[in-house]
C-alpha positions as CSV (number, residue, x, y, z in Angstrom):
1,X,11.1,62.7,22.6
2,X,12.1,60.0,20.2
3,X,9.6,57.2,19.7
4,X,10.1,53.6,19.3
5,X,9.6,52.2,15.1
6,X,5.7,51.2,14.9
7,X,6.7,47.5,15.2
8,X,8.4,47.9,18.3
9,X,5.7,49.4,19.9
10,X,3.4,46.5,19.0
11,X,6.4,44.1,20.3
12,X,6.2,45.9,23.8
13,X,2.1,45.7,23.7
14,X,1.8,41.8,23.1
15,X,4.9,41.3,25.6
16,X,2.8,43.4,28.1
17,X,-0.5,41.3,27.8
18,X,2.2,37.8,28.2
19,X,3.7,39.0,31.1
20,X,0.8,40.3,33.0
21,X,-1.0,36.3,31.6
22,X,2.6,34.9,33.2
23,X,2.0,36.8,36.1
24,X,-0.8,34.8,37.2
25,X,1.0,31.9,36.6
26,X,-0.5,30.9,33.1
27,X,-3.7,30.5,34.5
28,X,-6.3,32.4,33.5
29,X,-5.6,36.6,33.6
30,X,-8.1,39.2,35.6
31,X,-9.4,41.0,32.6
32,X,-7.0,44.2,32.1
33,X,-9.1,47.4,32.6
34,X,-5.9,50.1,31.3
35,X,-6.1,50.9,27.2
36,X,-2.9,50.0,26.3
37,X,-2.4,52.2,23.3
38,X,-1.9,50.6,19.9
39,X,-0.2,51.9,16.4
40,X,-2.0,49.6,14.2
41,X,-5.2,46.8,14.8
42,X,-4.3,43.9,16.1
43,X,-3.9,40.9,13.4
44,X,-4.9,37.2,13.6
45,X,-1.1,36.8,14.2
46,X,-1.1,38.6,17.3
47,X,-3.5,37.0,18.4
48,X,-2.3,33.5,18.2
49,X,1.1,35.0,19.7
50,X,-0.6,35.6,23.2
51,X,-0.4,33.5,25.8
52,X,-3.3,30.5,25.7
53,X,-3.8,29.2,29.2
54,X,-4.8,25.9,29.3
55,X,-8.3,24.7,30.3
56,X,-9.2,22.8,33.3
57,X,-11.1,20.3,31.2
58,X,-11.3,19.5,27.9
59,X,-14.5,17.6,27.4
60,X,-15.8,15.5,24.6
61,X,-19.7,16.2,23.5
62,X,-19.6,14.1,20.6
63,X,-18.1,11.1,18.9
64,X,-16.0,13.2,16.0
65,X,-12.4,14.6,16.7
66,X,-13.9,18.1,16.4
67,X,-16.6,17.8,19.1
68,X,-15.4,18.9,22.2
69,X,-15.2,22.0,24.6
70,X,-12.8,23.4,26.7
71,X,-14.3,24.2,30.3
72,X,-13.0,26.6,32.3
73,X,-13.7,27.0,36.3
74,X,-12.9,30.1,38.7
75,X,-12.0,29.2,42.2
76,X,-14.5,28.7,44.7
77,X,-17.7,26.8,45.4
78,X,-20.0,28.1,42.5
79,X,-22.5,27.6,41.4
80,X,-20.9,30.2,38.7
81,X,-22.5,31.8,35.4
82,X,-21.2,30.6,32.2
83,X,-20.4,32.0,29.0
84,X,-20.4,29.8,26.0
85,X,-17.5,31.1,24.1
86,X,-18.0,30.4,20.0
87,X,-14.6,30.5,17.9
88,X,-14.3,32.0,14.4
89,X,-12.2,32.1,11.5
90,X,-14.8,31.9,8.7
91,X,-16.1,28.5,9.6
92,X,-12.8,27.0,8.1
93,X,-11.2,23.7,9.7
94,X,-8.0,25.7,9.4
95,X,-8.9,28.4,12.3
96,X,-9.9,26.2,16.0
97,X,-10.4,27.3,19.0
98,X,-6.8,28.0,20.4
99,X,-6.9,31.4,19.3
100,X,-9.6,32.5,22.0
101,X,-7.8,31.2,24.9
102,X,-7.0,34.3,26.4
103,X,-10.2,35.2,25.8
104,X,-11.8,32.8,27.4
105,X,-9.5,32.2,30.5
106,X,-9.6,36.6,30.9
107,X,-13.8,35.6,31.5
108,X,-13.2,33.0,33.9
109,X,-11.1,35.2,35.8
110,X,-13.9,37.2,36.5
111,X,-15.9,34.3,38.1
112,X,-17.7,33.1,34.9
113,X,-17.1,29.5,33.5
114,X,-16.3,29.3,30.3
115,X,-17.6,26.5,27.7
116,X,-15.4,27.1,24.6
117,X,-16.8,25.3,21.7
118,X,-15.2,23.5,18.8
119,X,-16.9,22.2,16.3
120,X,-17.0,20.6,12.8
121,X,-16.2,23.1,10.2
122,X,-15.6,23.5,6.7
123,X,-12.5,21.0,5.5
124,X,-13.9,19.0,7.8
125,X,-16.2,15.9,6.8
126,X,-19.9,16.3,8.5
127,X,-18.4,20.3,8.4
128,X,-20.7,22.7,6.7
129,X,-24.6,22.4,6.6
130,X,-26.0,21.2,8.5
131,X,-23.0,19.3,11.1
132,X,-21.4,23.0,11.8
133,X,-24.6,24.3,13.6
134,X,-25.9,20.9,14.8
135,X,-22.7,20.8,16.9
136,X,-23.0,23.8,18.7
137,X,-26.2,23.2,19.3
138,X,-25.3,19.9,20.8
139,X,-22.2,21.1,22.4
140,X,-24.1,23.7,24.5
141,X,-27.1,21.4,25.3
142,X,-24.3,19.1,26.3
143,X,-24.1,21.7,29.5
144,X,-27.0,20.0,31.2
145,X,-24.2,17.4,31.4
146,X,-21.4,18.9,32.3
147,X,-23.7,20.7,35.2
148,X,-24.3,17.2,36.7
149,X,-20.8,17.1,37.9
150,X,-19.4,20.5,37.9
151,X,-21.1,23.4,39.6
152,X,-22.9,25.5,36.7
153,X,-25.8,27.8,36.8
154,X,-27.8,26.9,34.1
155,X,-30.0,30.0,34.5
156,X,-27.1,32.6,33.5
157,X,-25.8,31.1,30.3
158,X,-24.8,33.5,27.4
159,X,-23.3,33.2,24.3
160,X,-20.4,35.0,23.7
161,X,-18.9,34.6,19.4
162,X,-16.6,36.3,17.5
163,X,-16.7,37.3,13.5
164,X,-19.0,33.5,12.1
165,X,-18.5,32.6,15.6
166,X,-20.8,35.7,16.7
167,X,-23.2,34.3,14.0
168,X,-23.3,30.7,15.6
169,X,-23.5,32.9,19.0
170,X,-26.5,34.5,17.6
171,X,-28.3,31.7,15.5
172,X,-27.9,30.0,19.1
173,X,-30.3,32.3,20.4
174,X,-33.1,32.1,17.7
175,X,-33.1,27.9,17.1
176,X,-36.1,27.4,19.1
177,X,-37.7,29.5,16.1
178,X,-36.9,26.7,14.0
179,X,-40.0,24.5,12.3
180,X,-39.6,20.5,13.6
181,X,-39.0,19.0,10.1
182,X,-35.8,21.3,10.0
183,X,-32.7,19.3,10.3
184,X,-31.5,22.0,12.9
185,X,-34.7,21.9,15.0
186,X,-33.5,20.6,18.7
187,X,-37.1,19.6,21.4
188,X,-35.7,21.3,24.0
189,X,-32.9,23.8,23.7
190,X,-30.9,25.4,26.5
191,X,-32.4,28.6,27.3
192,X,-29.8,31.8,27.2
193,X,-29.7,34.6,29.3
194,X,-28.5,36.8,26.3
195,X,-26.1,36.7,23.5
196,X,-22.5,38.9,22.7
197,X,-21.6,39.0,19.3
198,X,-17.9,40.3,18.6
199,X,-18.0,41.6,14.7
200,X,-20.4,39.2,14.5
201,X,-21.6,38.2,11.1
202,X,-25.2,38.7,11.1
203,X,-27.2,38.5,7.8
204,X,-25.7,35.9,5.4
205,X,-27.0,36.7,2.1
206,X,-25.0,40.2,2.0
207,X,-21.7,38.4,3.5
208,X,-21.7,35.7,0.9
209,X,-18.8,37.5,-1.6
210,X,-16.5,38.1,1.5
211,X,-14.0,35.2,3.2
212,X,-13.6,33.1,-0.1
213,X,-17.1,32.6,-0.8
214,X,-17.2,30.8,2.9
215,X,-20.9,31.2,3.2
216,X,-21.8,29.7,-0.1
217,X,-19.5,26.8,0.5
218,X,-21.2,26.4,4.4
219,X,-24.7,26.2,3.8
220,X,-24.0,24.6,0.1
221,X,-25.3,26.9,-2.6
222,X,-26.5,30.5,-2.7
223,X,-29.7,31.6,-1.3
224,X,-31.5,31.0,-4.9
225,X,-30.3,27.5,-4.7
226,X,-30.7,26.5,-1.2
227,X,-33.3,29.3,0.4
228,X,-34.6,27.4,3.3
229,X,-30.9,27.5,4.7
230,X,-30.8,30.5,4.6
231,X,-33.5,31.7,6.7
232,X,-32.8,28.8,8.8
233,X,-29.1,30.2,9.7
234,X,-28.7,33.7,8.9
235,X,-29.5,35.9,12.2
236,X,-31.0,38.9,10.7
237,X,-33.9,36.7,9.2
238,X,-34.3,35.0,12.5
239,X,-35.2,38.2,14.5
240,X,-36.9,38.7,16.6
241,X,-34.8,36.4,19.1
242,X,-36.2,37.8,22.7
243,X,-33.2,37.4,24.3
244,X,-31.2,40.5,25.1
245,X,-28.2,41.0,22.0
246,X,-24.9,43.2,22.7
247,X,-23.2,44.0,19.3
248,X,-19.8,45.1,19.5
249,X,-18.2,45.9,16.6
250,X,-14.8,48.5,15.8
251,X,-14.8,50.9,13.2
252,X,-11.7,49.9,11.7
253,X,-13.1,46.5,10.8
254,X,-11.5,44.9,7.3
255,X,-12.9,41.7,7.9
256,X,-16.5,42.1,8.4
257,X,-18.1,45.5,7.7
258,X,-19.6,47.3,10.6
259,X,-22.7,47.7,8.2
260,X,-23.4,43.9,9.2
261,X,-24.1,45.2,13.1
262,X,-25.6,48.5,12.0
263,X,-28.4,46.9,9.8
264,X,-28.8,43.9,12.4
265,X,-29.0,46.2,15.2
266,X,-31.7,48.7,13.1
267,X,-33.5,45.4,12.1
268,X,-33.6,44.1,15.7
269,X,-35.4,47.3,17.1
270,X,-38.1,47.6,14.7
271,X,-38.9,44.1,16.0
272,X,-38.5,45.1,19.5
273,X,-36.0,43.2,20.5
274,X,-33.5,43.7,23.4
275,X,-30.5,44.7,21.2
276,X,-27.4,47.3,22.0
277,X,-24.6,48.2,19.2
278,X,-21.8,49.6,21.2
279,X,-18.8,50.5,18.3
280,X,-15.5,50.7,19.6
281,X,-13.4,53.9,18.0
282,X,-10.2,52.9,16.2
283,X,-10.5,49.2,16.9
284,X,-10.4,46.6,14.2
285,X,-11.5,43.3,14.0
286,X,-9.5,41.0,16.3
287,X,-9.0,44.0,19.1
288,X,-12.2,42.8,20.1
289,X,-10.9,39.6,21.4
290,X,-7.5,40.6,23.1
291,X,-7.9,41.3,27.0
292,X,-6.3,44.5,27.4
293,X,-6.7,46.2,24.1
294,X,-8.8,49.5,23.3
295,X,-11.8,47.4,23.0
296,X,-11.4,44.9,25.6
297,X,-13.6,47.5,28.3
298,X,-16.7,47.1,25.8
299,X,-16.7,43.3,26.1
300,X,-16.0,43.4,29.5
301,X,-19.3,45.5,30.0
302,X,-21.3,43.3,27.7
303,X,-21.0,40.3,29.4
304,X,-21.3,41.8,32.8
305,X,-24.6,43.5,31.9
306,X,-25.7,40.1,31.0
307,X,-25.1,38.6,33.9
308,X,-25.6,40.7,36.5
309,X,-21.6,40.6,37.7
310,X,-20.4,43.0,40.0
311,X,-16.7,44.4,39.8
312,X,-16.0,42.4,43.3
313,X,-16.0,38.9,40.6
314,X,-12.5,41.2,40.2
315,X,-11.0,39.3,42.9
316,X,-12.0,36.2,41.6
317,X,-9.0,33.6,41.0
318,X,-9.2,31.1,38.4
319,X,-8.4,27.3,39.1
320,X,-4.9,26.1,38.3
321,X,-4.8,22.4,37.9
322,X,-5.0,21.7,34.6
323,X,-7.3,18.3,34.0
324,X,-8.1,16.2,31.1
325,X,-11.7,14.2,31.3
326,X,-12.2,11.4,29.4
């Protein structure tokens, strides 16, 4: 049987993950549970080519242009779980959080709110150390909030990041680790029920040649030069956490080496922590955050384990009325 060039079988996969978002009206998509079958890993491009349904809210956290979140709500009465969902793109001002919209709306669709984060970053002024992390900090505290008006259950909150946006996910987890005279150090930080980290980068130090030398330009200087930031940020040398980590990672990665979740993970259980490492076969680094891919079933899992969802949040429909908040 002949078969379709290699680029027109990725056309016909990213046109069936648009129809089946148009399909619900560009709301927010039930997750897709079929493995559509792919020639090649998904690229960044791709990515930004799907569908982004927009967010019922978008909410301000902060005073800067780049402190805000996009909340998500299913349908219904709530209150509903909530997944804080952490953008990547090497912590550059050039990558925002547009790119995880279907991500984020294919959640929601299974009953969970989602809190999608933006955040200074570097390019940005205040970006880098220490206004990147003090932002998501504040931008998920900033739930306690948002909870006042819209019906959140505080006690299922995870963390869900992809590629430095799994580190931020992670780092999220370990602040109240942090001594007070840290600039980083937050009284009172939101508890999480457990953290999922998509390729997430996970120990700094061995990252640092990758991305354009991203890590060096983040936290200022190389661990040498500014050490405390180091073991402040990077997650590996925050363990233990005690709250329950899901590593995802694919084995085609070219972006950040699988190595990063293999050693984090190895780490993690010789200080008995609650961690899993589940490696997708054949996926690369930005399958992971594409409902319907190969990988998609992993993440699915991940953040239903967490929370205790039942396949019934299946029939779960998202709201449709787009909103803007002050």
């Amino acid at each position: 049987m002949h078969r379709a060039p290699r680029q027109k079988r990725q056309l016909i996969y990213l046109l069936t993950v648009a129809s089946l978002l148009l399909a619900s009206s560009l709301t927010v998509p039930l997750a897709l549970h079929s493995q559509i079958a792919q020639e090649r890993n998904l690229t960044f491009e791709d990515i930004t080519k799907l569908p982004a349904p927009p967010a019922g809210y978008r909410i301000a956290y902060g005073s800067d242009p780049s402190q805000f979140g996009d909340l998500r709500l299913p349908s219904g009465k709530g209150p509903f779980p909530v997944a804080i969902v952490i953008h990547g793109g090497c912590w550059y001002s050039e990558y925002d959080l547009k790119h995880l919209a279907s991500l984020s709306a294919a959640l929601t669709g299974l009953g969970i709110a989602t809190w999608s984060l933006e955040y200074r970053r570097i390019g940005n002024v205040g970006g880098g150390w220490p206004g990147t992390f003090q932002d998501v900090a504040n931008g998920t505290d900033y739930l306690r909030v948002l909870a006042q008006t819209h019906a959140l259950d505080l006690k299922r909150v995870i963390t869900v990041g992809h590629s430095a946006g799994g580190e931020l996910a992670l780092w999220l987890a370990a602040r109240s680790h942090l001594p007070k005279d840290s600039p980083l150090y937050s009284p009172d930080p939101l508890r999480l029920r457990g953290v999922v980290s998509l390729a997430g980068i996970t120990n700094l130090r061995t990252y640092r040649p990758n991305c354009g030398d991203a890590v060096n330009k983040l936290l200022g200087g190389s661990p040498d030069e500014v050490p405390l930031r180091y073991q402040q940020t990077s997650p590996i040398e925050l363990l233990p956490m005690r709250v329950p980590q899901r590593l995802i990672h694919g084995d085609r990665d070219d972006k950040v080496p699988l190595s990063q979740s293999n050693d984090y993970e190895a780490q993690a259980k010789t200080r008995h922590d609650d961690v899993k490492l589940t490696v997708v076969a054949g996926a690369g680094h930005f399958d992971l955050i594409a409902p319907g891919s190969s990988a998609w079933r992993a993440v699915e899992n991940a953040v239903r384990s967490l929370l205790n969802l039942s396949n019934r949040s299946n029939d779960i429909r998202p709201r449709r009325s787009p909103k803007k908040h002050p």
